[in-house]
Biopython code that builds the backbone (N, CA, C, O; Angstrom):
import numpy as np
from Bio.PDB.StructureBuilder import StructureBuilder

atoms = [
    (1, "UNK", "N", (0.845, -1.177, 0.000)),
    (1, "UNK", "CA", (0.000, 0.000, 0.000)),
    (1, "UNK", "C", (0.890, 1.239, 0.000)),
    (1, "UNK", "O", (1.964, 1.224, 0.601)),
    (2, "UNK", "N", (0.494, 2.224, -0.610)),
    (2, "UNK", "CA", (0.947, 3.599, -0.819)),
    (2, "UNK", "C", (1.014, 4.048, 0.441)),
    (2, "UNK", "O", (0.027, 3.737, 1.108)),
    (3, "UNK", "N", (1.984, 4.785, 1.103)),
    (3, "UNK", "CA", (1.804, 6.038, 2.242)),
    (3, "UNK", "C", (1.453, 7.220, 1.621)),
    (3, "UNK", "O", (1.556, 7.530, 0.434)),
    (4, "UNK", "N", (1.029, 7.839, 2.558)),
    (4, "UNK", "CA", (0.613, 9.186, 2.156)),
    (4, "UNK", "C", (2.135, 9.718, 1.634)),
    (4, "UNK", "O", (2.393, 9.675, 0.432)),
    (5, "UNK", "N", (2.744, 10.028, 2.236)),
    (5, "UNK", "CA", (3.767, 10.844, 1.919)),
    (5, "UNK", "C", (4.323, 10.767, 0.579)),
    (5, "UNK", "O", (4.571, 11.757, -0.110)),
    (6, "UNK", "N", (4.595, 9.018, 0.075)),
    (6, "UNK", "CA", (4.542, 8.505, -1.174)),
    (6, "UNK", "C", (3.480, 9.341, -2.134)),
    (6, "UNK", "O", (3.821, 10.212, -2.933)),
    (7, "UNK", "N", (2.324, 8.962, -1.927)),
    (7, "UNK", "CA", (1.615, 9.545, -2.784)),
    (7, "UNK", "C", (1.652, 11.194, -2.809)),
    (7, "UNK", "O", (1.475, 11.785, -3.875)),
    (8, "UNK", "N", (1.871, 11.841, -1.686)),
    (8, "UNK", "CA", (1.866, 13.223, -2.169)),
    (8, "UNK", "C", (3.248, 13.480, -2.805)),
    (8, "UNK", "O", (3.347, 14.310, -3.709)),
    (9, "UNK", "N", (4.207, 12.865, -2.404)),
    (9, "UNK", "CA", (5.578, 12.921, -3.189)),
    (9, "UNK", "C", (5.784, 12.478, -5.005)),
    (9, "UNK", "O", (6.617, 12.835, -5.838)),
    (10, "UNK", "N", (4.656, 11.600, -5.071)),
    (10, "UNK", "CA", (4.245, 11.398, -6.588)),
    (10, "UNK", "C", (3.462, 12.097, -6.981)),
    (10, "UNK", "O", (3.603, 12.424, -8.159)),
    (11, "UNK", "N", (2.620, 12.502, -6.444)),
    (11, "UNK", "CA", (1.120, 13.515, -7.281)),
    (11, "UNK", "C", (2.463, 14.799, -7.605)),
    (11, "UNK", "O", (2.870, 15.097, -8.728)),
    (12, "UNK", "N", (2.914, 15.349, -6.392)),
    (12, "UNK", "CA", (4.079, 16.991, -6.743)),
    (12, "UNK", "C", (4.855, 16.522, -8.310)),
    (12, "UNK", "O", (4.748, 17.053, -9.416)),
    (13, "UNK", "N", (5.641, 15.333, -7.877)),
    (13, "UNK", "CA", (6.626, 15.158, -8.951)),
    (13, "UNK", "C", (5.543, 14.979, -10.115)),
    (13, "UNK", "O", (5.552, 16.113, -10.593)),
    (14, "UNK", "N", (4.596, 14.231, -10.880)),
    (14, "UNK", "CA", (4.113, 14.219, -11.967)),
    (14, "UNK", "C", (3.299, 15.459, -12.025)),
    (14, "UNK", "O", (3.200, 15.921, -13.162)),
    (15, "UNK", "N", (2.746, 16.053, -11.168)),
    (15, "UNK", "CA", (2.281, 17.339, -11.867)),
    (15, "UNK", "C", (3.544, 18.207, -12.130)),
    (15, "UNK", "O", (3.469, 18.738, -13.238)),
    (16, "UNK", "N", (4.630, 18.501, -11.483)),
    (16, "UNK", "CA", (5.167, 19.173, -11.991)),
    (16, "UNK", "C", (5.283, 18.896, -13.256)),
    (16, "UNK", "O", (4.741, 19.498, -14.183)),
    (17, "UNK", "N", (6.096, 17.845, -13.324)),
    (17, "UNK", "CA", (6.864, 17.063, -14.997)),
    (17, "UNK", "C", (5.952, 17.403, -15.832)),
    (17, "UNK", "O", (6.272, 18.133, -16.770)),
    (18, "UNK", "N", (4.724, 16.994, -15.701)),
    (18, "UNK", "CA", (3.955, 17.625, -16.670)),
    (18, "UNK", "C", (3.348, 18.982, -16.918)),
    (18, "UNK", "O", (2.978, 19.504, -17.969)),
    (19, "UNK", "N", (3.340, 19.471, -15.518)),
    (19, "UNK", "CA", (3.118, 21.035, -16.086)),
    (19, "UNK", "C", (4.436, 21.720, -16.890)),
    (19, "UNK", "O", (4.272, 22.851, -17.347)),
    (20, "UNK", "N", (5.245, 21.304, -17.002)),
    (20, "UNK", "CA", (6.702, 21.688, -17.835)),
    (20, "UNK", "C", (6.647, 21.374, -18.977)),
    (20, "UNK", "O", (7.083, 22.123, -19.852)),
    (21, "UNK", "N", (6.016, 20.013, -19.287)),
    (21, "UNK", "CA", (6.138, 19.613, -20.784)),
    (21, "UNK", "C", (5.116, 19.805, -20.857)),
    (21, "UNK", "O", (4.946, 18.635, -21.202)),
    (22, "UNK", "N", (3.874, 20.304, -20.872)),
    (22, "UNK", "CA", (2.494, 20.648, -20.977)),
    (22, "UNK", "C", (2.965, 22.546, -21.601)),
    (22, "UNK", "O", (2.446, 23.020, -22.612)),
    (23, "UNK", "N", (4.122, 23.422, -20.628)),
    (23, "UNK", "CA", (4.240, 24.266, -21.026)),
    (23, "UNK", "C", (4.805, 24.675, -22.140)),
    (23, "UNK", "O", (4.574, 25.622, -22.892)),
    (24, "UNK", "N", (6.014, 23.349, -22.137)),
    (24, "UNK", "CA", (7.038, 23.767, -23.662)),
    (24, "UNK", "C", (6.061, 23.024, -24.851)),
    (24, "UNK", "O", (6.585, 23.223, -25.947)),
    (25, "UNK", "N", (4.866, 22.269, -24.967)),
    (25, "UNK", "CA", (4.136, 21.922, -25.913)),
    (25, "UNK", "C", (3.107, 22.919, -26.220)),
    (25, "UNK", "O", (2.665, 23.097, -27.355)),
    (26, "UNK", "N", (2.733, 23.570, -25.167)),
    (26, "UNK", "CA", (1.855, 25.170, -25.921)),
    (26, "UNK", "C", (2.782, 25.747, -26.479)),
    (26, "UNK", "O", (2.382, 26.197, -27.553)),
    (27, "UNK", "N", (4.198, 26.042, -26.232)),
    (27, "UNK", "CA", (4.909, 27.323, -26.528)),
    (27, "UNK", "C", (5.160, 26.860, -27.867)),
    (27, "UNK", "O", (4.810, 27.515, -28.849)),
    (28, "UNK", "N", (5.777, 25.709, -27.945)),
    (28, "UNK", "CA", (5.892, 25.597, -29.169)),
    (28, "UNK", "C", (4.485, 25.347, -30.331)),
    (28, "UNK", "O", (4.851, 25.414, -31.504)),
    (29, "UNK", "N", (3.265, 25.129, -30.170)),
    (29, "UNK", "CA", (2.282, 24.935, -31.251)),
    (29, "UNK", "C", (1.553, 26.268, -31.124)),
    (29, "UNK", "O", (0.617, 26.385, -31.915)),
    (30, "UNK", "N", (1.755, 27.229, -30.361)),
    (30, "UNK", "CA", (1.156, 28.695, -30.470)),
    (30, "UNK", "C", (2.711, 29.375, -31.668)),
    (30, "UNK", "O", (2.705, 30.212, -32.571)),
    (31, "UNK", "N", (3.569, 28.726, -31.222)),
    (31, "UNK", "CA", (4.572, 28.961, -32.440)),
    (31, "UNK", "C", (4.241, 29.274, -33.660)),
    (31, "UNK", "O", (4.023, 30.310, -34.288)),
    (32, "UNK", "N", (4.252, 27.742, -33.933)),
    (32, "UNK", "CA", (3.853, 26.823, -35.221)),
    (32, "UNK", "C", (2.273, 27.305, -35.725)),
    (32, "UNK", "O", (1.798, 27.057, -36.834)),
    (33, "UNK", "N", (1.587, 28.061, -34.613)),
    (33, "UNK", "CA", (0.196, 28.960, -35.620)),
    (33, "UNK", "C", (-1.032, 27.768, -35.363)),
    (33, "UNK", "O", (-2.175, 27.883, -35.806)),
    (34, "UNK", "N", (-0.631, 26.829, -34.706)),
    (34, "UNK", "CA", (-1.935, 26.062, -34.090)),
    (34, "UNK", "C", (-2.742, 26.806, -33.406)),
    (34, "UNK", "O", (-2.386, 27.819, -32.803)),
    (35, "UNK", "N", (-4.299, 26.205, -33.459)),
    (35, "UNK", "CA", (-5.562, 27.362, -32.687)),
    (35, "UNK", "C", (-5.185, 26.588, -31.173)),
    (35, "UNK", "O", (-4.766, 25.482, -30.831)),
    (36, "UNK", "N", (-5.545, 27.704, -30.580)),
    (36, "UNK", "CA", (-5.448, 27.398, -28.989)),
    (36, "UNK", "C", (-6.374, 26.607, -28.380)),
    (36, "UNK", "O", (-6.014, 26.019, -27.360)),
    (37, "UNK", "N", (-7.552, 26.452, -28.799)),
    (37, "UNK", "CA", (-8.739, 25.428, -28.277)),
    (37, "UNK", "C", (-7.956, 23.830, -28.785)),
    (37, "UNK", "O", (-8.025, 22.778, -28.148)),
    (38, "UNK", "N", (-7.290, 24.034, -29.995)),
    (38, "UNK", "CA", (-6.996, 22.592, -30.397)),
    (38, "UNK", "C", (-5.520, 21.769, -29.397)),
    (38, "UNK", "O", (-5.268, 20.587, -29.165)),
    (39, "UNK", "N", (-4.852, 22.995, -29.037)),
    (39, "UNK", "CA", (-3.868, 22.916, -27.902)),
    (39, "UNK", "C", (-4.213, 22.155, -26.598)),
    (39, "UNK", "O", (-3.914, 21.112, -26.016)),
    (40, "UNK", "N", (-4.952, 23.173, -26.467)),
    (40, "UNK", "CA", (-6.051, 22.564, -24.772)),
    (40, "UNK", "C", (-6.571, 21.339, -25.037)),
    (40, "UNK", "O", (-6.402, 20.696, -24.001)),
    (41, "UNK", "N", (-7.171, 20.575, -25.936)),
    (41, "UNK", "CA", (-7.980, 19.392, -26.355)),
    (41, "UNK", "C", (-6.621, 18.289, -26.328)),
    (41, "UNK", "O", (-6.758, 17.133, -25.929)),
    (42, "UNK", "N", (-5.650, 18.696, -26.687)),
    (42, "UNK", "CA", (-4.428, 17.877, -27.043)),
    (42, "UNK", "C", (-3.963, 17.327, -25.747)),
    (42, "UNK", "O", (-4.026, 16.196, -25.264)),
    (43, "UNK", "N", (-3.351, 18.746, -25.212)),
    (43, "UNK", "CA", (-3.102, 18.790, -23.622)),
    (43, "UNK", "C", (-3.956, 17.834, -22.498)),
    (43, "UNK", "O", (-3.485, 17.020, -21.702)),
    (44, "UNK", "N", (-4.826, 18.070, -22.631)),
    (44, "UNK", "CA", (-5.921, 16.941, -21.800)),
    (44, "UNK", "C", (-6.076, 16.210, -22.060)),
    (44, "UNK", "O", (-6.818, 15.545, -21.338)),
    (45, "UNK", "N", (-5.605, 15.628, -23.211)),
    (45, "UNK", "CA", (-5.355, 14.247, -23.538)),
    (45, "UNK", "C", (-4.186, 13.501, -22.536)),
    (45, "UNK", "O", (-4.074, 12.523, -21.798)),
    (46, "UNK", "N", (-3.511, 14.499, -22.970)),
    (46, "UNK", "CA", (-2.089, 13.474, -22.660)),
    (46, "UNK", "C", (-2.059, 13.555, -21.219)),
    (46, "UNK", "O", (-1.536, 12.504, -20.851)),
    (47, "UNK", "N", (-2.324, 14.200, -20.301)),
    (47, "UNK", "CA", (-2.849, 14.451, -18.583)),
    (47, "UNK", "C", (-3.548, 13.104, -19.035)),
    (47, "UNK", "O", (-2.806, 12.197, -19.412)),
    (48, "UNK", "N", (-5.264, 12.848, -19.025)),
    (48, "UNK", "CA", (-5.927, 11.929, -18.824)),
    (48, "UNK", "C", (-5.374, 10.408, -19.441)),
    (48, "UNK", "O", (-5.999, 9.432, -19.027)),
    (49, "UNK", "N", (-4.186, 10.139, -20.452)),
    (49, "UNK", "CA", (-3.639, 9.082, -20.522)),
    (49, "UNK", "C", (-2.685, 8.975, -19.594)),
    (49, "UNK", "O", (-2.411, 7.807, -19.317)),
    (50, "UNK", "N", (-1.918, 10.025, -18.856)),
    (50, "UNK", "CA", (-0.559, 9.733, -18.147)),
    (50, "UNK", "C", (-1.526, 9.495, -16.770)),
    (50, "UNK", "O", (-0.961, 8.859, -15.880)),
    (51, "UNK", "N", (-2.710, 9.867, -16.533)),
    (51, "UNK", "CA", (-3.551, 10.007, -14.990)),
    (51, "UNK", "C", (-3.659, 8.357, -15.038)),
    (51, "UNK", "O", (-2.975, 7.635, -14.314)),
    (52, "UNK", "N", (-4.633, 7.864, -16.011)),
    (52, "UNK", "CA", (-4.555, 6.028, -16.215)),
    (52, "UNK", "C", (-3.648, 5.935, -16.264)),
    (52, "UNK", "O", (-3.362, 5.933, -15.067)),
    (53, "UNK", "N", (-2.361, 5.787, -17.005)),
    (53, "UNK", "CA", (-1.499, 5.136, -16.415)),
    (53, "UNK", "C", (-1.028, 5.180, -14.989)),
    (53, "UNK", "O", (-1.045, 4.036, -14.536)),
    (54, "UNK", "N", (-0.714, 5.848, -14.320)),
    (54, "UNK", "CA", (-0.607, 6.286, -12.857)),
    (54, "UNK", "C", (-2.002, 5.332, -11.924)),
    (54, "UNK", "O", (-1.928, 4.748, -10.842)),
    (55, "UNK", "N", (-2.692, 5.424, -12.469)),
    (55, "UNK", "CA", (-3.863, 4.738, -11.649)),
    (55, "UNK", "C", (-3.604, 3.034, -11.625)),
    (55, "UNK", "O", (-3.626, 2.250, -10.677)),
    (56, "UNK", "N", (-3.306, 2.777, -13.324)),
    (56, "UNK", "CA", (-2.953, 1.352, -13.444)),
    (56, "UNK", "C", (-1.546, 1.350, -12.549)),
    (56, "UNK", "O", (-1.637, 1.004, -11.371)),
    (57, "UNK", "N", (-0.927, 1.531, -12.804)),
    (57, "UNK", "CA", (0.417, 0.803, -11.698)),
    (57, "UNK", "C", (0.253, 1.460, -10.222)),
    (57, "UNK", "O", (0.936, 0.770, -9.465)),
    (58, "UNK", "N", (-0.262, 2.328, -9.630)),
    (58, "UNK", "CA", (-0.447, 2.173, -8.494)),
    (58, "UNK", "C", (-1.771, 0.548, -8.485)),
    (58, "UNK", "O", (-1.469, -0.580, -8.096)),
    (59, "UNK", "N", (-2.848, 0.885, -8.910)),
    (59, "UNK", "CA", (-3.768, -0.666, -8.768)),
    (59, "UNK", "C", (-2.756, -1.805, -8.765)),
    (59, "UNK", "O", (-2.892, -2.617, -7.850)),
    (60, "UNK", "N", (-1.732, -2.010, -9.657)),
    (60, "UNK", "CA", (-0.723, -2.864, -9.655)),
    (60, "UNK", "C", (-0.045, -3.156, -8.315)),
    (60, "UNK", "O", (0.023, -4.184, -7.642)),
    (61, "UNK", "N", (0.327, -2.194, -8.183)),
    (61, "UNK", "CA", (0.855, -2.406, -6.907)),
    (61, "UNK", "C", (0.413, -2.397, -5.463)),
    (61, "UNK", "O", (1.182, -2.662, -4.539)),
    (62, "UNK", "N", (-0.756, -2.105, -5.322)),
    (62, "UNK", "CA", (-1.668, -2.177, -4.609)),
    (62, "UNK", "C", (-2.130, -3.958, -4.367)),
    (62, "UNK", "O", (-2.357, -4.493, -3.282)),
    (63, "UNK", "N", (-2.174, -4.627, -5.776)),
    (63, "UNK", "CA", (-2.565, -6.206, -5.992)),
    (63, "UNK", "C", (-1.215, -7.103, -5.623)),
    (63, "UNK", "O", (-0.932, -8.214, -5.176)),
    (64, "UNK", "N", (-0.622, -6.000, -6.059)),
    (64, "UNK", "CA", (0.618, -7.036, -5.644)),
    (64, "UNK", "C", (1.273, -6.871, -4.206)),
    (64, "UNK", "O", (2.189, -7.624, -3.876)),
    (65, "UNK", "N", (0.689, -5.648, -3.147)),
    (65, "UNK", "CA", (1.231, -5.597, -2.336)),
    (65, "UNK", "C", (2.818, -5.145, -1.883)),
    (65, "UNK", "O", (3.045, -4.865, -0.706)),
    (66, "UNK", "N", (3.522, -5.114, -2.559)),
    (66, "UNK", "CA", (5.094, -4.348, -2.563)),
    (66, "UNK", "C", (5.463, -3.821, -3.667)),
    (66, "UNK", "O", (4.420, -3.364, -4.135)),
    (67, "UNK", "N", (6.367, -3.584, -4.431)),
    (67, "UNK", "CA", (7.413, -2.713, -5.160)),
    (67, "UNK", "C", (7.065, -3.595, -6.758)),
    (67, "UNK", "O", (7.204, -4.817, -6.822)),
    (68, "UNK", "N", (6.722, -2.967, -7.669)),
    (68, "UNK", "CA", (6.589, -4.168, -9.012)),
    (68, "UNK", "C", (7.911, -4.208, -9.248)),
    (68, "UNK", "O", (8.237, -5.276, -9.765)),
    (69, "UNK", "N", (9.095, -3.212, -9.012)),
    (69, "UNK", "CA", (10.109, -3.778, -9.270)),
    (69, "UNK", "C", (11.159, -3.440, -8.536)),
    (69, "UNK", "O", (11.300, -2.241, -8.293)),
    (70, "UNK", "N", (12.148, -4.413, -8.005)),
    (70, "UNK", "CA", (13.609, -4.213, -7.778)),
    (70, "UNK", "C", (14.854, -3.590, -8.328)),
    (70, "UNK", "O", (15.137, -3.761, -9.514)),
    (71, "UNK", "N", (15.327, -3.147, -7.835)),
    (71, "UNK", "CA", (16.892, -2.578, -8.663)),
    (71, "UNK", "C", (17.905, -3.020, -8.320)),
    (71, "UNK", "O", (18.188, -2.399, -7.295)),
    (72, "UNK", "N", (19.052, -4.080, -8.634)),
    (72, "UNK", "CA", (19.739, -4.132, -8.060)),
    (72, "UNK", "C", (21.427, -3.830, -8.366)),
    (72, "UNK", "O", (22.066, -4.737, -8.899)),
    (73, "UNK", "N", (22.049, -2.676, -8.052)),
    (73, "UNK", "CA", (23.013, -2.201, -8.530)),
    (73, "UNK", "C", (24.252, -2.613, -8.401)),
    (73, "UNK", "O", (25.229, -1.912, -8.667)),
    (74, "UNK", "N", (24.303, -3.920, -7.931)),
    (74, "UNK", "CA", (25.444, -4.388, -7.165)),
    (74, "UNK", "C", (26.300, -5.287, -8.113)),
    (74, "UNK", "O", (27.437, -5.752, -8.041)),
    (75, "UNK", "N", (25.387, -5.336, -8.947)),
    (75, "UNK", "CA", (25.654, -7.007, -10.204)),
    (75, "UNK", "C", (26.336, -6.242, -11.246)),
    (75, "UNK", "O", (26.373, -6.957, -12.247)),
    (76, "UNK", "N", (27.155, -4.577, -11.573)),
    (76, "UNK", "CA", (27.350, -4.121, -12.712)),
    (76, "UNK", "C", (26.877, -3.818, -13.587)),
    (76, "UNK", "O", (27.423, -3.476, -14.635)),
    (77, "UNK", "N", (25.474, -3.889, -13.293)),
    (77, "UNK", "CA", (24.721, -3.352, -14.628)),
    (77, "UNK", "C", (23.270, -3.088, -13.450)),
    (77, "UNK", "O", (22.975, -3.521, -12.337)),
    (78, "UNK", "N", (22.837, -2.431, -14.138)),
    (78, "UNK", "CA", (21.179, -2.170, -13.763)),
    (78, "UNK", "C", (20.323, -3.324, -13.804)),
    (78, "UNK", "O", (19.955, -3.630, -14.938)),
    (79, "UNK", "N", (19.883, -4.094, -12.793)),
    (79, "UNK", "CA", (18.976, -5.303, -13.076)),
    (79, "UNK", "C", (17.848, -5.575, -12.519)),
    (79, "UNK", "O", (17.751, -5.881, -11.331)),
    (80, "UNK", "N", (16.624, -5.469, -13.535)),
    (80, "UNK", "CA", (15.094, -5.283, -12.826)),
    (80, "UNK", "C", (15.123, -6.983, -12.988)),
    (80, "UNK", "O", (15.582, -7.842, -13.741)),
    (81, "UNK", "N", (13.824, -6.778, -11.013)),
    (81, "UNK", "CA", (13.636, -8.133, -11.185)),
    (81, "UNK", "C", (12.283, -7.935, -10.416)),
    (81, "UNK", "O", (11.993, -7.559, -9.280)),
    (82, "UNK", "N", (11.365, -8.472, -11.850)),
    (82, "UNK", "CA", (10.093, -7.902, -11.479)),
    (82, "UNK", "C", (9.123, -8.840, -11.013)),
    (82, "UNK", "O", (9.080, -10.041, -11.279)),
    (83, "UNK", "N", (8.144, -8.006, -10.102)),
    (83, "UNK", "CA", (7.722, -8.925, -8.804)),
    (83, "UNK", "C", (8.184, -8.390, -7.234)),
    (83, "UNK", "O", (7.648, -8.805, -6.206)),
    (84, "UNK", "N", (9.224, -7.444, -7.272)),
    (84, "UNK", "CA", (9.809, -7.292, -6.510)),
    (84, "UNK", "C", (10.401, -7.836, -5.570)),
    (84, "UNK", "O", (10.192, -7.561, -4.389)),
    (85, "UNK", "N", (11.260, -8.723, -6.001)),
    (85, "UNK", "CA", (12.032, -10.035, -5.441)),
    (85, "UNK", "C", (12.683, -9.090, -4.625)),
    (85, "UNK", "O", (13.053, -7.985, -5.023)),
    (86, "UNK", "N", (12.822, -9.524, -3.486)),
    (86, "UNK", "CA", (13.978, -8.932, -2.139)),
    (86, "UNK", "C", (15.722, -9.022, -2.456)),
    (86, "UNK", "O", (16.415, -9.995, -2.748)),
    (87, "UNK", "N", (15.982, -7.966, -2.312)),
    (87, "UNK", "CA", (17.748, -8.228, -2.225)),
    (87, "UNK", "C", (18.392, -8.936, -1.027)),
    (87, "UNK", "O", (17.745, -8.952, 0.020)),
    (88, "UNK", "N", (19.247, -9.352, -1.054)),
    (88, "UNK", "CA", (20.094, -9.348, 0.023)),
    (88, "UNK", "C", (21.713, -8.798, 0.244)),
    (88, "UNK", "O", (22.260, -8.914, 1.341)),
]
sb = StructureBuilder()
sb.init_structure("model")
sb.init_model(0)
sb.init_chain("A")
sb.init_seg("    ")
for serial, (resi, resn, name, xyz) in enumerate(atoms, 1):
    if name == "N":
        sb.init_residue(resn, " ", resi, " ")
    sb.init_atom(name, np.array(xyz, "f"), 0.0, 1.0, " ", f" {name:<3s}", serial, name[0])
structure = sb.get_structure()
């Protein structure tokens, strides 16, 4: 299960990220002479696909009860081991 703190530490970080690339994607199609209603329609797209995704892997992990994945940095390379198998 999520802690709060988790989750408010994820809601800050993805709204930011996306209010940034939400900003440099108006700047640039008010550029390029795109209408601004068609901007906004675009924009809320890509929020309401990145919101489902966010919903699906928290539910994920919620079913699965711990971490969907491990990292383990010790082996020389980056190695997911998904399920969240425990290190030692």
């Amino acid at each position: 299960m999520m802690t709060t703190s988790e989750a408010i530490g994820l809601g800050l970080c993805l709204t930011g990220a996306v209010a940034v690339v939400s900003y440099l994607i108006y700047l640039k199609a008010t550029s390029e002479g795109h209408v601004v209603s068609v901007i906004w329609r675009g924009l809320a797209v890509i929020w309401l696909c990145l919101g489902a995704a966010v919903a699906v892997l928290i539910g994920a992990r919620t079913a699965l009860g711990d971490a969907l994945f491990d990292v383990s940095l010790g082996h020389g390379k980056v190695w997911w081991q998904p399920g969240g198998a425990r290190q030692i």
